[in-house]
N, C-alpha and C positions, 0 to 999 in steps of 0.2 A: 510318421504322420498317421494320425489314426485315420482309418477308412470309413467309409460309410456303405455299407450295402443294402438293397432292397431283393424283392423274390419277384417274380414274375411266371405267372404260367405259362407254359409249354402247351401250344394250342396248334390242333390239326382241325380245320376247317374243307367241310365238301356244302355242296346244294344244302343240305336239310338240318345239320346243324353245326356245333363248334366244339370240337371233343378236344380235354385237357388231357394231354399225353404225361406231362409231367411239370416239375418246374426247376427255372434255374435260380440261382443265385447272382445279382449281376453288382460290381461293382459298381456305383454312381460316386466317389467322391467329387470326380469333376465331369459335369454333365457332358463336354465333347467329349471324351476320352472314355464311356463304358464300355468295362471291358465284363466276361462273363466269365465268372470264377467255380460255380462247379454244377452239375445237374443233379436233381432227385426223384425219384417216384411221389412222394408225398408231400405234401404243403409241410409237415412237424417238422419232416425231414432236412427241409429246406430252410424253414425259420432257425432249426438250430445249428446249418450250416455257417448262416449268415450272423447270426448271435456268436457264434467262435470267431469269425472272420474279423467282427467287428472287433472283440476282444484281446487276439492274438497282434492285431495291426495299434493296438493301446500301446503297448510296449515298447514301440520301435522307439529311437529318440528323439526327440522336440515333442513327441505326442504330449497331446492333452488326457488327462486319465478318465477311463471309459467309466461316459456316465452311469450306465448301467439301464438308466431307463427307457422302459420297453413296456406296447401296452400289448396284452392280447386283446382280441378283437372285438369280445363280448366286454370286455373291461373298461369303465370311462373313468377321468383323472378325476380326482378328487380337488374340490378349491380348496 
């Protein structure tokens, strides 16, 4: 079954602000059941944790094959 992952920052919080330590990778294919699949120092880091993740779990079988699409952030879809 193919997976779906999302990123998530890694956030330490005191009084005066909210500092991002890092970020994880966290499985959502089924919203009750996330689970977190690996930690990064950087956001790149972690997006292409999650880009292999999503990739690697294409293959299994019944999978649907990985769409591939993927926007960066600065990037908007074309009609």
């Amino acid at each position: 079954m193919t997976r779906t992952a999302r990123i998530e920052p890694i956030k330490e919080e005191t009084q005066e602000s909210i500092i991002v330590s890092g970020w994880r990778v966290v499985d959502v294919t089924e919203p009750k059941g996330k689970r977190e699949i690996s930690r990064h120092e950087t956001e790149p880091q972690a997006i292409e944790a999650a880009r292999n993740y999503e990739r690697e779990t294409s293959s299994e079988p019944g999978s649907q094959p990985d769409d591939t699409q993927d926007y960066e952030g600065s990037e908007l879809p074309r009609d």
